[in-house]
N, C-alpha and C positions, 0 to 999 in steps of 0.2 A: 260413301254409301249412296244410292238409288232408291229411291222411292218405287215400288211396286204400283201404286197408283194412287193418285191424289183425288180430293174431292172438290172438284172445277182445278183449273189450271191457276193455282196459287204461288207457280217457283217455289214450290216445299224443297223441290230437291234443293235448291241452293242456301234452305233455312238448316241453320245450325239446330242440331239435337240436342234438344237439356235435360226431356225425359219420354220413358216408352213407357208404354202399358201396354203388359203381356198377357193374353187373354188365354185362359188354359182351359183345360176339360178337367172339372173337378171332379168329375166320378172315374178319372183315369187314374189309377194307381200307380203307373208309370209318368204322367204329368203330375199328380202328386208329388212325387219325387224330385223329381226336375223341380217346379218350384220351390221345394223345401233348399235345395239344393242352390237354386238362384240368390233367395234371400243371403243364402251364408257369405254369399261372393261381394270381395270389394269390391263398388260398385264405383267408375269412371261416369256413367250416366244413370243418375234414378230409377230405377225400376219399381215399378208398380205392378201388383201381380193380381188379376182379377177374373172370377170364374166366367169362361166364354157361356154368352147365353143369358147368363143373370138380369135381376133387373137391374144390378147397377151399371153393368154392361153396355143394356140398352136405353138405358138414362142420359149415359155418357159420350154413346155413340150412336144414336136414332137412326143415320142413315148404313147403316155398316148391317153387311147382311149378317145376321147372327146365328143363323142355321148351319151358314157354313163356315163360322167360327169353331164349331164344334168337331167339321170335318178336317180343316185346315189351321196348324197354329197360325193367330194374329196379333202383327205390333202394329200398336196407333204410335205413332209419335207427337209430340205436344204441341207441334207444325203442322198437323192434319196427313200427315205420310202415314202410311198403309203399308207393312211389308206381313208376306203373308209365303208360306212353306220354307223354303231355305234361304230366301233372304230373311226370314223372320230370325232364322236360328243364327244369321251370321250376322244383325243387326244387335242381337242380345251379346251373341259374346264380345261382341267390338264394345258394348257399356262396361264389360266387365274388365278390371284392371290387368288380371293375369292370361285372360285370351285374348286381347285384343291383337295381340300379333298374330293370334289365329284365326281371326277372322279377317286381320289383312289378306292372309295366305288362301282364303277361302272365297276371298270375292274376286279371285283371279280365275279366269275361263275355267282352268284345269280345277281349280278348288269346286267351283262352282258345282263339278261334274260329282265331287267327292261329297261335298255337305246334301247335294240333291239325293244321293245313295245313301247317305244316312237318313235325313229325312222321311227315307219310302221304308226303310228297315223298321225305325220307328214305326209310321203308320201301319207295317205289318201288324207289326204286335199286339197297336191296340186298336186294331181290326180298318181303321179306315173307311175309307171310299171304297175299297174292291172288295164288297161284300163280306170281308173275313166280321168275326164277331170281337167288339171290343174285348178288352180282359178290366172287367168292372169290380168294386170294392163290393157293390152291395150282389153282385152273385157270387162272391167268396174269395176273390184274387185277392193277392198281394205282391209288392215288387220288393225285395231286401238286396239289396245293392251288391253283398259278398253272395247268396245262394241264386238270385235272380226270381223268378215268377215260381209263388205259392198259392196251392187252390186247396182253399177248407168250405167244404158247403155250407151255408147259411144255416143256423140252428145245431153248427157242430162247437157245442160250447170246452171242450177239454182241447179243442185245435190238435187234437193227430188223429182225426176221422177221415181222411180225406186228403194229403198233403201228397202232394204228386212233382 
């Protein structure tokens, strides 16, 4: 794995990984998920899971822009490496013991090309950089893994006002 960018030229890339922190968007109900989802996973490398933006965030990482933490998934490594969109996602499943062959697969040109398309699919949905509108818990979303994205408006307390 490669380092997206380090802070000053420290040879990170050639420091061995022992643990990341996964910086997620906690008003994302689709990153919701995804973390809930990471913790269950036998973990090969530590992972640390921590709301992008927070103040523990920016306690932990001062110089790390944390505005576009929120637009872009970021891993710190415990080396000072920096991986951030699709190598963020192919750096996490390489800690994880059951995908690491798939994140082998995925840091090959061709993968590269794949995990980048999932990544934008992703940022479609919960709105991103290209203007689209997040899909947030506190204006009614929800993500359920078997039916996919549910929307109950705020103040629909019996939850079938609204479910689309």
């Amino acid at each position: 794995m490669s380092a997206v960018a380090t802070a000053g030229d420290r040879g990170a890339v050639r420091v061995p990984v022992r643990g990341l922190t996964v910086l997620y968007d906690a008003d994302c109900a689709l990153c919701a998920y995804v973390r809930d989802w990471l913790v269950r996973q036998r973990q090969l490398v530590p992972l640390e899971l921590v709301p992008a933006g927070s103040d523990e965030a920016r306690a932990r990482f001062p110089g790390l822009d944390h505005g576009g933490t929120l637009d872009e998934v970021t891993v710190v490594g415990d080396a000072g490496q920096i991986y951030r969109g699709a190598a963020a996602w192919v750096v996490v499943l390489w800690a994880l013991r059951e995908h690491r062959p798939l994140a082998h697969r995925l840091s090959t040109p061709a993968g590269a090309a794949l995990a980048k398309g999932a990544v934008l699919a992703a940022a479609r949905w919960r709105g991103g950089q290209w203007g689209g509108k997040a899909y947030r818990r506190a204006d009614g979303w929800s993500y359920h893994p078997s039916r996919g994205w549910a929307y109950a408006p705020p103040g629909c307390d019996s939850g079938t006002c609204g479910s689309r």
